[in-house]
N, C-alpha and C positions, 0 to 999 in steps of 0.2 A: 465816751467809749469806756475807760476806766472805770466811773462808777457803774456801769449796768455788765461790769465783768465780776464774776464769782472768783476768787479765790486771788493769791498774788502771782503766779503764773501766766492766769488769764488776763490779769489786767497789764501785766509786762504787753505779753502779744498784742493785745487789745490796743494798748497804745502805741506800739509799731505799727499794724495797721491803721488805724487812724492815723501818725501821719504820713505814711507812704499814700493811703487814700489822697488827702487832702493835696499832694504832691500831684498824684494824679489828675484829679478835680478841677484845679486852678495853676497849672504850669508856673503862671506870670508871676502871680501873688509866690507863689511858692519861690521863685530865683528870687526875686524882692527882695524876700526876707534877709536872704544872703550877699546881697551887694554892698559890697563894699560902700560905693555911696549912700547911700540908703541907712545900712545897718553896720556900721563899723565895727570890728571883732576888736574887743575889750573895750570900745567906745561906745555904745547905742546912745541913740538918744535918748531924752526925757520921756518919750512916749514909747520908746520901744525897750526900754529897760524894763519896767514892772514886767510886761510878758514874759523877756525874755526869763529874768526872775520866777515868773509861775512855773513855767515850761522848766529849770532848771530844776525848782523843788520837788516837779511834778514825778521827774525820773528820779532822780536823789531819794527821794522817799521812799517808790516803791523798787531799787533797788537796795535798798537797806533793810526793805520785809525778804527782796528774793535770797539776801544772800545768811537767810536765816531758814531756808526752806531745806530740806533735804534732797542734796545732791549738787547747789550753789554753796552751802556753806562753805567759812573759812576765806569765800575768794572775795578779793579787793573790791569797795563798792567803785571806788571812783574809777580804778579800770575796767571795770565790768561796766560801769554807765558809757563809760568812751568807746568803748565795742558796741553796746549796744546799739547808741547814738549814731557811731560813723555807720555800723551796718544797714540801719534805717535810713539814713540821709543818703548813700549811697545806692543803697536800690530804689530811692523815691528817684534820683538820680535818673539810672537807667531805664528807669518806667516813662519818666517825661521825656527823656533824649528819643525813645521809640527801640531801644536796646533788649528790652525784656517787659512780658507782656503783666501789666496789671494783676493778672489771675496768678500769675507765679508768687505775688508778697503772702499771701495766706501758707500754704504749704511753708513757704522756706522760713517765714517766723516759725511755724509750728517745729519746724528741723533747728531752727536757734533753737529757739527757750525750753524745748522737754527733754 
């Protein structure tokens, strides 16, 4: 989703929707990911650490282009990745729970990031 986005804006949104999609998609795999058993917070395992690591460079990176853009500059990347983050994990969230309809993630990235 990020490489076939233009610009660093897009690919910000581009990769909130992607995973609020994927959240949608696969409910199961999607809590998985977050279970405690499974995926321990600051523990992963062997096999779940490199992802984890992609997935963390993946927004670290291109928060570090957005807040070189005009109208993000100046603001903290690592709290801007943690809003970004919580705001997507949280509406992927309510999209699996049945709280808020799939077609609402497009619009409200677009109301984040511009």
């Amino acid at each position: 989703a990020v490489a076939a986005a233009a610009g660093t804006v897009e690919k910000v949104r581009a990769l909130g929707l992607a995973y609020v999609s994927y959240a949608a998609a696969h409910p199961q795999a999607f809590a998985l990911v977050f279970d405690p058993d499974y995926c321990a917070a600051g523990a992963p395992s062997a096999e779940m650490a490199p992802l984890i690591t992609r997935n963390e460079e993946l927004l670290g990176s291109l928060v570090g282009e957005l807040v070189q853009e005009p109208g993000y500059e100046g603001r903290d990347p690592m709290a801007l990745s943690a809003a970004l983050w919580s705001t997507v994990h949280g509406m992927a969230q309510l999209i699996t729970l049945g709280h808020l309809p799939v077609e609402a993630a497009q619009p409200a990235l677009d109301a984040l990031v511009r």
